[in-house]
NUMARDO-659446 format. One line per field, with one value per atom (N, C-alpha, C): residue in one letter; x, y, z; chain; atom name; residue number from 1. Coordinates in steps of 0.1 Angstrom, whole numbers. Layout:
BEGIN
residu = a | ...
c1 = X | ...
c2 = Y | ...
c3 = Z | ...
chaine = A | ...
atome = CA | ...
num = NUM | ...
***
This chain:
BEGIN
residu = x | x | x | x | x | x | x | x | x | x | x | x | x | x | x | x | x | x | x | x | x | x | x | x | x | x | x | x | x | x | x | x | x | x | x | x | x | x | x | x | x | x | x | x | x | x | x | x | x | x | x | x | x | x | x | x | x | x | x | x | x | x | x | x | x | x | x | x | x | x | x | x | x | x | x | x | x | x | x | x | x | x | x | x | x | x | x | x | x | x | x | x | x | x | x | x | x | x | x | x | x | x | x | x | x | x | x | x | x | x | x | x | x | x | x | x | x | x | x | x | x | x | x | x | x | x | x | x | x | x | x | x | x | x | x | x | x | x | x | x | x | x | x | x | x | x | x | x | x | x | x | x | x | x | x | x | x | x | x | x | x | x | x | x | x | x | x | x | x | x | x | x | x | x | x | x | x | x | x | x | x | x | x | x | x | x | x | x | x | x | x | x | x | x | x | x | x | x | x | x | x | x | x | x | x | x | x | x | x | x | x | x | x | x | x | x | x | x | x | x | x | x | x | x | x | x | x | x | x | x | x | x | x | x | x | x | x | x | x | x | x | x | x | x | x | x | x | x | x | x | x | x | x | x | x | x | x | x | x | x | x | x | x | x | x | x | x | x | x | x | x | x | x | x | x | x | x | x | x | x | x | x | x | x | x | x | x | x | x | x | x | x | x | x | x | x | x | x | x | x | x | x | x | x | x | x | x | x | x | x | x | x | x | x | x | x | x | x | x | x | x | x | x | x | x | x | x | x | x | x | x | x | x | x | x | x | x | x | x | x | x | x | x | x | x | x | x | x | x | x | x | x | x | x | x | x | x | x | x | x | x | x | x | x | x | x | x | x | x | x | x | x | x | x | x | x | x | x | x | x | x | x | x | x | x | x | x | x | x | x | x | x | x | x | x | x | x | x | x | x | x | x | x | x | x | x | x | x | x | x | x | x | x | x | x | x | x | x | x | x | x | x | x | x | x | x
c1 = 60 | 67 | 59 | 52 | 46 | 53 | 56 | 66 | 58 | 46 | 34 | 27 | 32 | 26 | 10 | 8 | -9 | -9 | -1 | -4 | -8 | -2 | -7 | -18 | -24 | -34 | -47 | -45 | -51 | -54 | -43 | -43 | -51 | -50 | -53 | -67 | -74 | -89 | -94 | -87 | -90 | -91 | -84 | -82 | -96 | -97 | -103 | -120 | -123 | -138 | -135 | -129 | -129 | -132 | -122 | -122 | -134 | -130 | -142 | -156 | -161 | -176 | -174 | -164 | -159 | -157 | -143 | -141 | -153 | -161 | -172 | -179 | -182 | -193 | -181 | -170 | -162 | -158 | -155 | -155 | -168 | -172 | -189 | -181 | -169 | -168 | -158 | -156 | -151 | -159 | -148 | -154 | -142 | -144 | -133 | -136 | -117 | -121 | -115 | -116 | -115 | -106 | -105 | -96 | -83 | -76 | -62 | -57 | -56 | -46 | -40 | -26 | -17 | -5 | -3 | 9 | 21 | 32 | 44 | 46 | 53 | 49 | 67 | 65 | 74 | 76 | 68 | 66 | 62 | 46 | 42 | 54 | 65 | 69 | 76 | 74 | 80 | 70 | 55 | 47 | 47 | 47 | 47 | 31 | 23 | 7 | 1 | -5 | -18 | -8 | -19 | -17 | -23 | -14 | -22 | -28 | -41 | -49 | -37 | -42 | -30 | -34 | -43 | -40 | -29 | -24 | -18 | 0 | 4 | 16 | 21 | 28 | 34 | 34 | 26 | 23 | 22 | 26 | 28 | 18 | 5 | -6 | -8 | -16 | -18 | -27 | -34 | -51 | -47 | -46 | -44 | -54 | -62 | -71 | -66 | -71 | -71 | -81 | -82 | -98 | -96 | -109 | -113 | -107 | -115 | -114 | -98 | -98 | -86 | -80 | -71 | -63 | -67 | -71 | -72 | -74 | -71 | -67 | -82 | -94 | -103 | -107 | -105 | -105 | -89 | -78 | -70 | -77 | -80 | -86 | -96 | -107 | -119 | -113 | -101 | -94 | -83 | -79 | -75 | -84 | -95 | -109 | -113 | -118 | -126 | -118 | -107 | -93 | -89 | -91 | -89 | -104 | -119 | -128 | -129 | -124 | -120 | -109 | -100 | -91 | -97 | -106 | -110 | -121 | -132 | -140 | -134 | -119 | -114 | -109 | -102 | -96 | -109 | -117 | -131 | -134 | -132 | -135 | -123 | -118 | -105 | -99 | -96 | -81 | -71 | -63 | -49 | -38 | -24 | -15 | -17 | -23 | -23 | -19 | -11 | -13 | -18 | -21 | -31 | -28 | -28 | -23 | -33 | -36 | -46 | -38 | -48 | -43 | -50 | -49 | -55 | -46 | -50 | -42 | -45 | -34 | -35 | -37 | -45 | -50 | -34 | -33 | -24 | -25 | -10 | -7 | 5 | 3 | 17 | 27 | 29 | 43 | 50 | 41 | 49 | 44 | 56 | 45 | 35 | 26 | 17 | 22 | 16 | 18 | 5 | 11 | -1 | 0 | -8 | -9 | -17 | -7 | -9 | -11 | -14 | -10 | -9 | 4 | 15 | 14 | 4 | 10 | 11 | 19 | 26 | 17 | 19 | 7 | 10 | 27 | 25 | 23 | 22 | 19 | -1 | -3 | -19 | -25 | -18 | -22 | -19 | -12 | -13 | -18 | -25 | -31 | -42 | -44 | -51 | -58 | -57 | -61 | -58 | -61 | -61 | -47 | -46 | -28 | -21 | -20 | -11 | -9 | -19 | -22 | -14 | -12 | -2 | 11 | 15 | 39 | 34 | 25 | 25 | 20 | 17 | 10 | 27 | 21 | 36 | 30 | 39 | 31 | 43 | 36 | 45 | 44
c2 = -29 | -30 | -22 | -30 | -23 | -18 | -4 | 1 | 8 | 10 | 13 | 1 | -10 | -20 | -18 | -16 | -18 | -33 | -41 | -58 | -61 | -55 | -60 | -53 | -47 | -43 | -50 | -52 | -60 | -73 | -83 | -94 | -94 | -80 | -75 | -81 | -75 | -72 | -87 | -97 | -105 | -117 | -117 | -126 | -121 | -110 | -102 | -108 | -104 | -111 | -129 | -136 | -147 | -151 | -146 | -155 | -150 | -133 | -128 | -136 | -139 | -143 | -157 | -161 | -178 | -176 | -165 | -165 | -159 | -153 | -147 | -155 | -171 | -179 | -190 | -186 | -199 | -206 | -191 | -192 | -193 | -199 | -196 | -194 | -199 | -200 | -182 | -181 | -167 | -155 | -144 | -130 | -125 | -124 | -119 | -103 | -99 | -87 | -86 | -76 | -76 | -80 | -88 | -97 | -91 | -86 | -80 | -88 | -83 | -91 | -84 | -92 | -79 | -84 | -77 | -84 | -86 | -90 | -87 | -73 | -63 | -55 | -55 | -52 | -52 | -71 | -74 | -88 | -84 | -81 | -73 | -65 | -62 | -57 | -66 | -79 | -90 | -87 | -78 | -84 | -76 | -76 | -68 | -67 | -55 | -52 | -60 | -72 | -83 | -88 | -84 | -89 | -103 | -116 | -125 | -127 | -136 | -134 | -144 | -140 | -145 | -156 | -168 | -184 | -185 | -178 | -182 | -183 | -174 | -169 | -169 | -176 | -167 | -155 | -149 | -134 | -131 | -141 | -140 | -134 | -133 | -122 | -134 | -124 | -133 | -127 | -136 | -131 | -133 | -122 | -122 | -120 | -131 | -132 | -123 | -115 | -119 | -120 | -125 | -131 | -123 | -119 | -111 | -122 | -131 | -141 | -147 | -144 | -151 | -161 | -167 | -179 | -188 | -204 | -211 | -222 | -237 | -248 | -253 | -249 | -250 | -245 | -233 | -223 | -227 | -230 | -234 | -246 | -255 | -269 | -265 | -256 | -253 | -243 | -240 | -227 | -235 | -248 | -257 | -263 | -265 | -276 | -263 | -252 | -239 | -240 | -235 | -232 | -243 | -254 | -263 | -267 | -266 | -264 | -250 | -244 | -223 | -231 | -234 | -237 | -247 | -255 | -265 | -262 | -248 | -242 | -232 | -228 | -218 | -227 | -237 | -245 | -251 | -253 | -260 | -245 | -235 | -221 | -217 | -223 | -220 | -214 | -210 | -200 | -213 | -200 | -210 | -198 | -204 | -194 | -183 | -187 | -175 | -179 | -170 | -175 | -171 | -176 | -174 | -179 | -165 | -164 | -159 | -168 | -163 | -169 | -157 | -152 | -154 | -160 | -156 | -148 | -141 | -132 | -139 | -142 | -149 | -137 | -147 | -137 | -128 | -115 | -110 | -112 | -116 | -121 | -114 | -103 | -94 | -99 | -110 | -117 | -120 | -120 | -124 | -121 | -118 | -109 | -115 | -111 | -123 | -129 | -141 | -146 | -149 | -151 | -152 | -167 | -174 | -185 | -181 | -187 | -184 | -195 | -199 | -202 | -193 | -201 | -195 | -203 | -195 | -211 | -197 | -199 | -193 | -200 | -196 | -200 | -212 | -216 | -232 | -242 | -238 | -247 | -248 | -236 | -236 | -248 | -248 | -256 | -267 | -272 | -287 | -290 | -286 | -288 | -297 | -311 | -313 | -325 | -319 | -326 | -316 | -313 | -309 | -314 | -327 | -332 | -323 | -319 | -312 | -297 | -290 | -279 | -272 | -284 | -289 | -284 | -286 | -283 | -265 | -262 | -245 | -239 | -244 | -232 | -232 | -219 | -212 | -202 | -202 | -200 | -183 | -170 | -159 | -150
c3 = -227 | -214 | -203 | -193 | -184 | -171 | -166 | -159 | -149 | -148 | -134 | -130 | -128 | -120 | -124 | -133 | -141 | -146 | -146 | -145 | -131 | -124 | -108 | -103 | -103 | -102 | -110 | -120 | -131 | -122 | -118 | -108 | -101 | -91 | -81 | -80 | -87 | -90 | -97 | -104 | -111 | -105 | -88 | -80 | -72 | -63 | -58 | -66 | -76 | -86 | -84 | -84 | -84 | -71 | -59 | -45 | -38 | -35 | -26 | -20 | -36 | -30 | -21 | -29 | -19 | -4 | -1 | 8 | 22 | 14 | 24 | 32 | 25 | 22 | 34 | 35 | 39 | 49 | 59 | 77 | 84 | 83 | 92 | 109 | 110 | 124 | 131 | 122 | 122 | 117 | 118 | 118 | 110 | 93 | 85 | 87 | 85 | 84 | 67 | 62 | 47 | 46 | 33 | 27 | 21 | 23 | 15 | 8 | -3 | -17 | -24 | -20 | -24 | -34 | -51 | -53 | -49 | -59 | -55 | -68 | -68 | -74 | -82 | -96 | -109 | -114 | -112 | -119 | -133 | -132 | -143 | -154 | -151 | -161 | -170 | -172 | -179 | -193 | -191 | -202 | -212 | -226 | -234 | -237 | -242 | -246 | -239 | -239 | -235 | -221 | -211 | -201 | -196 | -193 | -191 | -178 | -176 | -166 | -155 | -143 | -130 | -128 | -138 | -137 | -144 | -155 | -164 | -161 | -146 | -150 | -132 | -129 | -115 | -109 | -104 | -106 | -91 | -76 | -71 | -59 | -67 | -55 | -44 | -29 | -20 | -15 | -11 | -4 | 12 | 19 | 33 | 42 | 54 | 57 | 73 | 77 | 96 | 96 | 110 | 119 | 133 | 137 | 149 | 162 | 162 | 168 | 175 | 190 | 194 | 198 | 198 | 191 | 200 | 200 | 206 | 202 | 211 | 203 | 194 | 198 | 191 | 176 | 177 | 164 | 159 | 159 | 152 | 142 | 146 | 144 | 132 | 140 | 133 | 116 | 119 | 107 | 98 | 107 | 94 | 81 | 90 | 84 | 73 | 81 | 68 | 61 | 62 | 49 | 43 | 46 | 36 | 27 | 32 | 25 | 13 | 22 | 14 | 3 | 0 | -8 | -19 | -12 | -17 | -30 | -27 | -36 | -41 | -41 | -48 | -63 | -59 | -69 | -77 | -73 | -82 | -92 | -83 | -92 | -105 | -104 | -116 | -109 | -93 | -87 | -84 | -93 | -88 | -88 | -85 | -83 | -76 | -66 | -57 | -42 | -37 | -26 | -16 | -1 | 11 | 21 | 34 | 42 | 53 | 66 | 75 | 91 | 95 | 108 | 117 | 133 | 143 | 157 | 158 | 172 | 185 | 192 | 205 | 215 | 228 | 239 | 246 | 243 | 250 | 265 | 271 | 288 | 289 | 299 | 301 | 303 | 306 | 311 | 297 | 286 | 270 | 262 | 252 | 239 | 234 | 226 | 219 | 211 | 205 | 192 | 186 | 172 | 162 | 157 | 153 | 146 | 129 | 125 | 110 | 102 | 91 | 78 | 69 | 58 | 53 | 38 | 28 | 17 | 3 | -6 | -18 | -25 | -37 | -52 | -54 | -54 | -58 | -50 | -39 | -27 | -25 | -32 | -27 | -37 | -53 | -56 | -59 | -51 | -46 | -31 | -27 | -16 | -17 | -15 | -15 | -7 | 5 | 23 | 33 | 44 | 54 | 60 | 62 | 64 | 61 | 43 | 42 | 46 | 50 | 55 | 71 | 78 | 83 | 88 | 77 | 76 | 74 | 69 | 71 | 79 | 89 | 102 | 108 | 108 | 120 | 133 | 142 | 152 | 157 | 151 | 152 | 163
chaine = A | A | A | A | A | A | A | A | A | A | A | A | A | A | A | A | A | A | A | A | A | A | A | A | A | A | A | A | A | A | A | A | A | A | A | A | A | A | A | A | A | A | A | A | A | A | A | A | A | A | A | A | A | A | A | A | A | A | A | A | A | A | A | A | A | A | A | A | A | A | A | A | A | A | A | A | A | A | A | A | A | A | A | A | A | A | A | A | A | A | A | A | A | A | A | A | A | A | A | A | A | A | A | A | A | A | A | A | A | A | A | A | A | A | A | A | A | A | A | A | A | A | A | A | A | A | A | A | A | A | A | A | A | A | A | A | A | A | A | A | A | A | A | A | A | A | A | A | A | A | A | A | A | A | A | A | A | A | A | A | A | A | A | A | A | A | A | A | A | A | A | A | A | A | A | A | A | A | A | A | A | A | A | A | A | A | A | A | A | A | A | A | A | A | A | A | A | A | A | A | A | A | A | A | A | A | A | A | A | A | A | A | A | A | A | A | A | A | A | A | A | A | A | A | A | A | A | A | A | A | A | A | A | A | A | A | A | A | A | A | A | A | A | A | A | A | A | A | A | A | A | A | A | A | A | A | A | A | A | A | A | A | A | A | A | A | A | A | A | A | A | A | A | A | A | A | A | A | A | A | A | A | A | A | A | A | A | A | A | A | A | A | A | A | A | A | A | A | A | A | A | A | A | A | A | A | A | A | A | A | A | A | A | A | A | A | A | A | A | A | A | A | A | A | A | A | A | A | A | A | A | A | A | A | A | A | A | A | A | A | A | A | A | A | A | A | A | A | A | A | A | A | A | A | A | A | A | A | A | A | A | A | A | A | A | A | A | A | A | A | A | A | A | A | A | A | A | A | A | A | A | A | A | A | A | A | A | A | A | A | A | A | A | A | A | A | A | A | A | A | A | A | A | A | A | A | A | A | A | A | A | A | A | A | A | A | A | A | A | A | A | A | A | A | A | A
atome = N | CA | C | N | CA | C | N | CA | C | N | CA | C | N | CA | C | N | CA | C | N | CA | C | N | CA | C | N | CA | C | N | CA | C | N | CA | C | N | CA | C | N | CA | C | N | CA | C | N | CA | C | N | CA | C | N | CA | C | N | CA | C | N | CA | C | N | CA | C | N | CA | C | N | CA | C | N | CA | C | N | CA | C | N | CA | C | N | CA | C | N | CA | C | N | CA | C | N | CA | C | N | CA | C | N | CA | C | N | CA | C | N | CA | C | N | CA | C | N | CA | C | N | CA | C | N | CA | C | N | CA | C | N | CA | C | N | CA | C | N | CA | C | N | CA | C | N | CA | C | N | CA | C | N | CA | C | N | CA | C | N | CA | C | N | CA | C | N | CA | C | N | CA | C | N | CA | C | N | CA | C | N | CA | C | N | CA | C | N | CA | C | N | CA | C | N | CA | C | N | CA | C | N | CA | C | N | CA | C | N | CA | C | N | CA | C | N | CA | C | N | CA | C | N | CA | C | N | CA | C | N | CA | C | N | CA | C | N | CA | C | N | CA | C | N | CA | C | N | CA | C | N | CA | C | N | CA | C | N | CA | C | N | CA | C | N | CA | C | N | CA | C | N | CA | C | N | CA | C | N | CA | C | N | CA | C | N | CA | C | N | CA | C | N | CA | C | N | CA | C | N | CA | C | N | CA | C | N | CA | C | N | CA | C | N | CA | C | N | CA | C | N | CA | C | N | CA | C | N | CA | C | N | CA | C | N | CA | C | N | CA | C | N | CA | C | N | CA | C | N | CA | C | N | CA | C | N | CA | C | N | CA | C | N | CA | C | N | CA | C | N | CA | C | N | CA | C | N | CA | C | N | CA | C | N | CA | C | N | CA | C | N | CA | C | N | CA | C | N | CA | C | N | CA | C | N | CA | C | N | CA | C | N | CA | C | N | CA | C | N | CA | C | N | CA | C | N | CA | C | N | CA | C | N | CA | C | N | CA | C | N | CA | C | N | CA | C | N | CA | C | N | CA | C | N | CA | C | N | CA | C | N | CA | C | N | CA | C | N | CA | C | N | CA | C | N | CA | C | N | CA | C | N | CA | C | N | CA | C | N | CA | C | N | CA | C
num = 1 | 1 | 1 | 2 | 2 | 2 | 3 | 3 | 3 | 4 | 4 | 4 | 5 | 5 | 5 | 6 | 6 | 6 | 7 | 7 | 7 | 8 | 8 | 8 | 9 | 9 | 9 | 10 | 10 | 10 | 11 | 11 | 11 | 12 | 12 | 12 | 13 | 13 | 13 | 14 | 14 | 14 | 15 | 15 | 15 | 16 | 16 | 16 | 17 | 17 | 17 | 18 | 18 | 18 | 19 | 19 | 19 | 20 | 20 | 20 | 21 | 21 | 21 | 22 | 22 | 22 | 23 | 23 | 23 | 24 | 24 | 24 | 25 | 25 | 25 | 26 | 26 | 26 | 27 | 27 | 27 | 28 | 28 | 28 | 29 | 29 | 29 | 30 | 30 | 30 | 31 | 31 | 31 | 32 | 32 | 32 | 33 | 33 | 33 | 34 | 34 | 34 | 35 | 35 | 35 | 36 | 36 | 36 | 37 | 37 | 37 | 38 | 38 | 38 | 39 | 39 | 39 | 40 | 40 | 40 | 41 | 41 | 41 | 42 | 42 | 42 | 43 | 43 | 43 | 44 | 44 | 44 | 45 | 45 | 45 | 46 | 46 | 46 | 47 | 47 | 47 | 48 | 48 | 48 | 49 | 49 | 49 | 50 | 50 | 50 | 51 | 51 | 51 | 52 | 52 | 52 | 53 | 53 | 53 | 54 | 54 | 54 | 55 | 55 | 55 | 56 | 56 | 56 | 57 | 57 | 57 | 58 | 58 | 58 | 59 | 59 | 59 | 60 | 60 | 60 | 61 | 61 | 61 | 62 | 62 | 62 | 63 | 63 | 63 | 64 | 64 | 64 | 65 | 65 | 65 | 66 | 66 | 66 | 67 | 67 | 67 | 68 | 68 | 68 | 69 | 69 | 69 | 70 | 70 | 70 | 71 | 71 | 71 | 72 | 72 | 72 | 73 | 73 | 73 | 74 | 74 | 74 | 75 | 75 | 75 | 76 | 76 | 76 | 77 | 77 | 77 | 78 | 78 | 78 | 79 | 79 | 79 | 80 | 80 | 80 | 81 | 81 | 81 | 82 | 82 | 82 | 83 | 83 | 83 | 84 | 84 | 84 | 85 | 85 | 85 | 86 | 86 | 86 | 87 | 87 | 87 | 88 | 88 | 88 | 89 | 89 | 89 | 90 | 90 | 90 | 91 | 91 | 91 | 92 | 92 | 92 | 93 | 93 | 93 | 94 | 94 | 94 | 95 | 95 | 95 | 96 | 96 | 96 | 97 | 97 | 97 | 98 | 98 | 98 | 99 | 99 | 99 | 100 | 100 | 100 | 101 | 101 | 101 | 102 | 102 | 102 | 103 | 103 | 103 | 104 | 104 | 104 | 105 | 105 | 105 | 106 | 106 | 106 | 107 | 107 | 107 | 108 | 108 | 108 | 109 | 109 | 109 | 110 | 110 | 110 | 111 | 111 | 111 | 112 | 112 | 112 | 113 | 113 | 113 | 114 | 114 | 114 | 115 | 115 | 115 | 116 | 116 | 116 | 117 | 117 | 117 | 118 | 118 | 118 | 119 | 119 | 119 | 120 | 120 | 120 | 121 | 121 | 121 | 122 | 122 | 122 | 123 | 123 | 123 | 124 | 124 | 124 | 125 | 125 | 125 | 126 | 126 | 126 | 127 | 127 | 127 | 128 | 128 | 128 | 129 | 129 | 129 | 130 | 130 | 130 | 131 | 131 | 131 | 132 | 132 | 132 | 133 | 133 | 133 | 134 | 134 | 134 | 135 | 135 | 135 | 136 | 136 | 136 | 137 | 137 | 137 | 138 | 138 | 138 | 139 | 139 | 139 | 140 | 140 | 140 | 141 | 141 | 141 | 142 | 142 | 142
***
């Protein structure tokens, strides 16, 4: 019974070796700033000794992207198309169950707070993704 979240960390890193090199290779139109992936933490304590690797199990991690770049109806467009190519060479790579989350910050205007435009997808939604259409029902606009 693991009770220091040393399965999530394990994840941590195991998602982190798998996506990284993808995600680096993925935005040409953007400017990532490092990738945060973070789990949900006391999942991990479901496993007894052998920890299995985070294709295997719900384990809840999420690769969180922001972008330098401010929000606009162009780069929205251009950040559905990458992320659905980015999603498209993670799943060819064996990632799955994970989820991913990216960000652009809108041009701050004093008159209203800003908002962000996001997508928003959980592990089991990432992997069934498979079109830009459906990429779609998850941008939210915060």
């Amino acid at each position: 019974d693991f009770s220091d979240y040393y399965p999530e960390a394990v994840w941590v890193e195991q998602v982190r070796a798998d996506a990284a090199p993808i995600i680096e290779k993925s935005f040409p139109s953007f400017t990532v700033k490092e990738p945060y992936i973070s789990p949900v933490y006391g999942i991990g304590a479901d496993y007894n000794g052998t920890i299995p690797s985070y294709k295997e199990v719900d384990t809840k991690v999420s690769i969180i992207l922001r972008f330098e770049e401010t929000r606009s109806k162009e780069l929205e467009a251009a950040l559905v198309t990458e992320l659905f190519e980015c999603i498209q060479a993670l799943q060819q790579a064996g990632v799955k169950n994970v989820g991913i989350t990216v960000y652009l910050n809108e041009e701050e205007v004093p008159e209203r707070k800003p908002r962000t435009f996001g997508i928003i997808l959980e592990g089991h939604d990432f992997n069934d993704i498979t079109s830009e259409q459906q990429l779609q029902q998850f941008i939210n606009i915060i």
